[in-house]
TIDOKE-943875 format. One record per residue: residue number from 1; x, y, z of N, C-alpha, C in turn. Coordinates in steps of 0.02 Angstrom, whole numbers. Each point is the difference from the previous one (the first is absolute). Layout:
N
NUM;X;Y;Z;X;Y;Z;X;Y;Z
...
% end
This chain:
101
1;881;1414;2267;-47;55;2;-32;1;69
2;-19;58;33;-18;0;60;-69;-13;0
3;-39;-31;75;-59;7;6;-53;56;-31
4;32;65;7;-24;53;-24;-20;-8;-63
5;49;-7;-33;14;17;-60;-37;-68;-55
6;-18;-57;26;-35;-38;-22;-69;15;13
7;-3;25;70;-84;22;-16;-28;55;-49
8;34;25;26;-10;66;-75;10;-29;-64
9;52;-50;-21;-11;-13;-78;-60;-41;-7
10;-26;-36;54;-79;-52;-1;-38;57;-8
11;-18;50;31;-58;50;6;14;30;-74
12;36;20;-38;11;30;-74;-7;-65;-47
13;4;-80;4;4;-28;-23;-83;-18;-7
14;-14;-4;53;-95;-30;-2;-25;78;-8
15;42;58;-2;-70;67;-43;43;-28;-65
16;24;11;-21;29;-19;-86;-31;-64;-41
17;-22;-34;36;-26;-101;-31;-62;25;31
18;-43;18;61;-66;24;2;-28;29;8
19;30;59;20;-64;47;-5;14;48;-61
20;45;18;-49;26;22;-54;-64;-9;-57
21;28;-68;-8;-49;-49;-56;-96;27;17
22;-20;-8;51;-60;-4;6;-21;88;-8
23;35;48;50;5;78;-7;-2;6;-91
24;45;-28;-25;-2;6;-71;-59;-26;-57
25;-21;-49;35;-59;-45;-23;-64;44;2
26;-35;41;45;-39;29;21;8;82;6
27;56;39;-46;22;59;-1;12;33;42
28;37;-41;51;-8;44;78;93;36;7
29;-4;72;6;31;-2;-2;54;0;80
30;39;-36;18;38;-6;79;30;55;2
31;-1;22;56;26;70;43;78;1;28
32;12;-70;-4;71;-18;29;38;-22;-43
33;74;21;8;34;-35;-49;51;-46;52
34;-15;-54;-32;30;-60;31;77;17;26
35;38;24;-60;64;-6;-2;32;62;43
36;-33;65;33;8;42;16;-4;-2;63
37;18;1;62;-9;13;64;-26;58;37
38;-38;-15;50;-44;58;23;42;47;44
39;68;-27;20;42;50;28;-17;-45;91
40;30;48;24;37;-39;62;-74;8;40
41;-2;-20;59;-76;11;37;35;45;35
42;-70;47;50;15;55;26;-18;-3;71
43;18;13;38;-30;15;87;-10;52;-4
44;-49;29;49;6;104;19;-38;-25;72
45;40;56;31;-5;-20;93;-22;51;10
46;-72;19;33;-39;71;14;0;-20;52
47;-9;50;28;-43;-13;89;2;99;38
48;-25;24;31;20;25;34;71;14;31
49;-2;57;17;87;33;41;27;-62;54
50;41;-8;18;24;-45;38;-32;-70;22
51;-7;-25;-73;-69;-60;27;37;-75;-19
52;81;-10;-30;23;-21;7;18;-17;-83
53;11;15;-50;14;-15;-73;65;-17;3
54;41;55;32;65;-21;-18;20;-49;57
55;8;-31;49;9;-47;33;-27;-51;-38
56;-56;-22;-33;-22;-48;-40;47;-19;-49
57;38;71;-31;7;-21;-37;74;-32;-5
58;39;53;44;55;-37;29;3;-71;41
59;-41;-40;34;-15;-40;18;-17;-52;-51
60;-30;17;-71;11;-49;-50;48;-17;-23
61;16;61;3;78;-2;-52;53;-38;47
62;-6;4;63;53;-21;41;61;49;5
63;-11;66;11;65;51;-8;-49;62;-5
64;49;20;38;-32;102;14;6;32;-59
65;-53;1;-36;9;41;-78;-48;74;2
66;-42;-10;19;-37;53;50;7;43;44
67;-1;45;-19;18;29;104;-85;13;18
68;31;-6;84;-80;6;29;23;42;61
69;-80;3;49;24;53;62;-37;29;-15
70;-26;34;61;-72;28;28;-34;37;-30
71;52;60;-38;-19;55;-31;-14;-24;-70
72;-15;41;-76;5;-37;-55;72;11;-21
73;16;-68;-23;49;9;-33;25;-24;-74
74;-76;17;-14;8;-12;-88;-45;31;-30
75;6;45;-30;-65;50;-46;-4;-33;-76
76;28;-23;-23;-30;-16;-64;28;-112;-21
77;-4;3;-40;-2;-59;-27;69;-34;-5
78;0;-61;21;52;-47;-23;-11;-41;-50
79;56;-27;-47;-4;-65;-40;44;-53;28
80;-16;-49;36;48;-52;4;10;-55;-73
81;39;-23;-3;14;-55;-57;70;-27;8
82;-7;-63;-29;44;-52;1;63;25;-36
83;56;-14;17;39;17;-44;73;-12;25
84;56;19;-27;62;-24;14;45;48;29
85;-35;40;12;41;75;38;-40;34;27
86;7;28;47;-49;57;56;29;65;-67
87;-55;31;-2;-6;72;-37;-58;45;18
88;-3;67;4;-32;44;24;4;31;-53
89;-85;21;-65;-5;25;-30;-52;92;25
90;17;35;-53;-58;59;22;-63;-2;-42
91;-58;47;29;-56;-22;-27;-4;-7;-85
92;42;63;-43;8;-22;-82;10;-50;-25
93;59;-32;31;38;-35;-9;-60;-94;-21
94;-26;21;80;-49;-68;21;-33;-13;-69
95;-33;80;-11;-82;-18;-26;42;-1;-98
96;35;11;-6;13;-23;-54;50;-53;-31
97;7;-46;47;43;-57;3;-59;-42;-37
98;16;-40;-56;-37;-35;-19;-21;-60;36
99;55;-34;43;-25;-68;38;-22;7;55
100;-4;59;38;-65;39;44;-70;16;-3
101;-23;-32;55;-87;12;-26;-2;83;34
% end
């Protein structure tokens, strides 16, 4: 089992043995469900017109995924995510993909 994946079963294992029991003890009811994941974390890169987002962000990534250059050259929103194939979805498509935030 990976590092990962052991910390996460410790963090569901000590809410399940303590904080479960006691939430239950005192009628409280928890807002989180242990076993459910909050979904992937998110970045959002604002800044002003040419102030450098996409160079950042290509520069993390290590690869020109971005285009950049003087003028704007991006009016609306990107999703980057991990995955096993480069794909270019349209905006429908995005916002109703279930494993898309």
């Amino acid at each position: 089992m990976s590092q990962d994946l052991q910390i996460s079963q410790k963090v569901i294992d000590t809410y399940d043995q303590a904080l479960r029991p006691i939430a239950e003890k005192l009628s409280f009811e928890l807002p989180v469900q242990a076993r459910e994941p909050a979904g992937f974390p998110s970045v959002l890169c604002l800044g002003n017109h040419s102030s450098g987002k996409s160079s950042f962000i290509n520069h993390l990534l290590g690869e020109d995924i971005q285009k950049t250059g003087l003028a704007p050259t991006d009016d609306g929103f990107t999703i980057i995510t991990h995955g096993s194939q480069r794909e270019s979805l349209d905006g429908h498509t995005v916002t109703s993909h279930p494993s898309l935030p």
